[in-house]
TIKELUM-673388 format. One record per residue (C-alpha): residue number from 0; y, z negated, x; residue in three letters. Coordinates in steps of 0.02 Angstrom, whole numbers, plus 50000, padded with zeros to 5 digits. Example, Ala and Ser with C-alpha at 12.3 -4.5 7.8 and 13.67 -1.06 7.14 Angstrom:
<rs>
+-----+-------+-------+-------+------+
! seq !     Y !     Z !     X ! type !
+-----+-------+-------+-------+------+
!   0 ! 49775 ! 49610 ! 50615 !  ALA !
!   1 ! 49947 ! 49643 ! 50684 !  SER !
+-----+-------+-------+-------+------+
</rs>
This chain:
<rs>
+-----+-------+-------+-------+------+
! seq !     Y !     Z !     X ! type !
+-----+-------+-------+-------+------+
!   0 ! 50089 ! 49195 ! 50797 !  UNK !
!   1 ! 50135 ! 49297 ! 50626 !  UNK !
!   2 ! 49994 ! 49457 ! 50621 !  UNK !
!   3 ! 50029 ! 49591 ! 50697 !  UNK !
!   4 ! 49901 ! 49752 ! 50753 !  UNK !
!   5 ! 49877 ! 49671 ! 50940 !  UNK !
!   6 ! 49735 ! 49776 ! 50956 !  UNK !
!   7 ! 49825 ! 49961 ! 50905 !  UNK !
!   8 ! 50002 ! 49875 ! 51036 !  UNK !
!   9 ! 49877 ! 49883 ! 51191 !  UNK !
!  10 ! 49796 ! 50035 ! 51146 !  UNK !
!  11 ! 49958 ! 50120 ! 51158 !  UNK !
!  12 ! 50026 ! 50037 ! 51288 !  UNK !
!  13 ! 49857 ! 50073 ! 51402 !  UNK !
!  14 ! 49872 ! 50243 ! 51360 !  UNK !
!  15 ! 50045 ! 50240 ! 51463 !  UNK !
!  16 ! 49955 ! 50161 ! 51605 !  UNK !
!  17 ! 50024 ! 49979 ! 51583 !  UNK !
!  18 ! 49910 ! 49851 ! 51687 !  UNK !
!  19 ! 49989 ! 49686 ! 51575 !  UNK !
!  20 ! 50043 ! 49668 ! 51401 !  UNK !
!  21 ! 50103 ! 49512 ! 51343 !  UNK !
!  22 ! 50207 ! 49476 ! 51191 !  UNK !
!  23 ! 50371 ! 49346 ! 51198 !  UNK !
!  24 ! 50504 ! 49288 ! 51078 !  UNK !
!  25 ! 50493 ! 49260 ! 50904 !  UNK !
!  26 ! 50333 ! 49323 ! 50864 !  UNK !
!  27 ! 50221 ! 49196 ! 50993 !  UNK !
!  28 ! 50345 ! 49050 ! 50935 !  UNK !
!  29 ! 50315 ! 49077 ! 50749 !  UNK !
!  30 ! 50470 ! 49103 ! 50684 !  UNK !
!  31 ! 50468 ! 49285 ! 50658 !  UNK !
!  32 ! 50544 ! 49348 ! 50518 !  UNK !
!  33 ! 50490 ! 49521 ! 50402 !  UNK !
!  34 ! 50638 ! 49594 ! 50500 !  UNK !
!  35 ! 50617 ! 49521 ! 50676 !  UNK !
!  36 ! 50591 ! 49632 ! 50814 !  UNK !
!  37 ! 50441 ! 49635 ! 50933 !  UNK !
!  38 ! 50466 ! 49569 ! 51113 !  UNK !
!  39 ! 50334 ! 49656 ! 51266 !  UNK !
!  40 ! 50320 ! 49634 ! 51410 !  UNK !
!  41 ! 50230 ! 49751 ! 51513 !  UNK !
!  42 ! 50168 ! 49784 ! 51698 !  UNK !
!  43 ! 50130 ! 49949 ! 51775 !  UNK !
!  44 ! 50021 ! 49989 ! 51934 !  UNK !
!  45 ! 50138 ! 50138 ! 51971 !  UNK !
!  46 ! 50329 ! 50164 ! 51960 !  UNK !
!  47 ! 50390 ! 50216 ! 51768 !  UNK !
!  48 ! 50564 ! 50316 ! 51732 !  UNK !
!  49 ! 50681 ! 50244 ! 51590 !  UNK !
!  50 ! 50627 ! 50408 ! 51490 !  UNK !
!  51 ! 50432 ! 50349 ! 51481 !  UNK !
!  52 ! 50498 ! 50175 ! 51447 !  UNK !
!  53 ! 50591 ! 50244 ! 51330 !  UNK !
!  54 ! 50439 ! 50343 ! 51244 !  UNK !
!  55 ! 50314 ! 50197 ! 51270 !  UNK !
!  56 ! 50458 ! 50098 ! 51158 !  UNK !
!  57 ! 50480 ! 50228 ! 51036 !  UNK !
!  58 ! 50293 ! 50234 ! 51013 !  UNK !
!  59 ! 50257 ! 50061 ! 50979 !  UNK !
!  60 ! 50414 ! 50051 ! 50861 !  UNK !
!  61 ! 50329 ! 50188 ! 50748 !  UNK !
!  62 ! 50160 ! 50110 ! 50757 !  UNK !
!  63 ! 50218 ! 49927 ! 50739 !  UNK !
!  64 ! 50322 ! 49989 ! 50577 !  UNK !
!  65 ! 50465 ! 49885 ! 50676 !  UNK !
!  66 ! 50594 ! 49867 ! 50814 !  UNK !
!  67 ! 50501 ! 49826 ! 50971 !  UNK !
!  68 ! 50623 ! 49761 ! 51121 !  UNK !
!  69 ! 50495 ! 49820 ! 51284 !  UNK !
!  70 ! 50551 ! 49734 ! 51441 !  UNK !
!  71 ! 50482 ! 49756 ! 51616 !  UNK !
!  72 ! 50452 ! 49599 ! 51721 !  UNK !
!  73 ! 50597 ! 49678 ! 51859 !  UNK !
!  74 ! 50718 ! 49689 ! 51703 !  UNK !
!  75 ! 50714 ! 49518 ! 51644 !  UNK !
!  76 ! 50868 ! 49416 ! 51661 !  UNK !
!  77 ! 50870 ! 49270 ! 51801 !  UNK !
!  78 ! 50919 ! 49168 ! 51648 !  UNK !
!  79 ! 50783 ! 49217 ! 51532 !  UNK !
!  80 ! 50657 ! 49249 ! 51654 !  UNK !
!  81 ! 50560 ! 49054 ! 51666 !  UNK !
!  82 ! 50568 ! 49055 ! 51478 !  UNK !
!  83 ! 50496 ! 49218 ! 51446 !  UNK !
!  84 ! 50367 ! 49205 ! 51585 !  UNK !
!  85 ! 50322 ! 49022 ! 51548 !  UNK !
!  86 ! 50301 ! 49063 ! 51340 !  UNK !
!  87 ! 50214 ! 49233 ! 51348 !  UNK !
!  88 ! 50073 ! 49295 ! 51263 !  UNK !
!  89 ! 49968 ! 49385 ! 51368 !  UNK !
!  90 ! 49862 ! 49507 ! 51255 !  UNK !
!  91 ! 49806 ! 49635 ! 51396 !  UNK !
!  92 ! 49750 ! 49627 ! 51584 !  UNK !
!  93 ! 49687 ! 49749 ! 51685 !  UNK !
!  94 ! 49545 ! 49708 ! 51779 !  UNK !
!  95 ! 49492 ! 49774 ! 51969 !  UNK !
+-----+-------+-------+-------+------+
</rs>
């Protein structure tokens, strides 16, 4: 998985009250390029409006210094969704 700050990703995305964070796509598979966008997935305990979704994306962009695609488990295409959930990256859990 090419380096990127995992630690500084779930910092922010905790702060927005996600209870998973796991990364997808190019990044886990290895074949991320300098221009490649970062794909998250995240869970909340609560229900999140597109605007905070949209913030919590926005957020990550800026701190990532790169596009990051944030998907929701209940957004995921029926096509993509074994693929994604079977290759993920799970970087955060909540526990309790």
């Amino acid at each position: 998985m090419e380096r990127i700050p995992v630690d500084r990703l779930v910092e922010i995305c905790r702060a927005h009250g996600t209870k998973s964070v796991a990364l997808f796509g190019s990044v886990v598979r290895g074949d991320a390029g300098p221009d490649s966008d970062i794909d998250v997935l995240v869970e909340f305990g609560r229900p999140v409006g597109l605007l905070a979704l949209v913030r919590l994306e926005r957020e990550l962009s800026e701190a990532m210094g790169r596009d990051v695609d944030l998907l929701t488990s209940d957004a995921i295409s029926p096509h993509l969704r074994d693929e994604i959930l079977r290759s993920r990256q799970v970087v955060y859990e909540a526990t309790g």
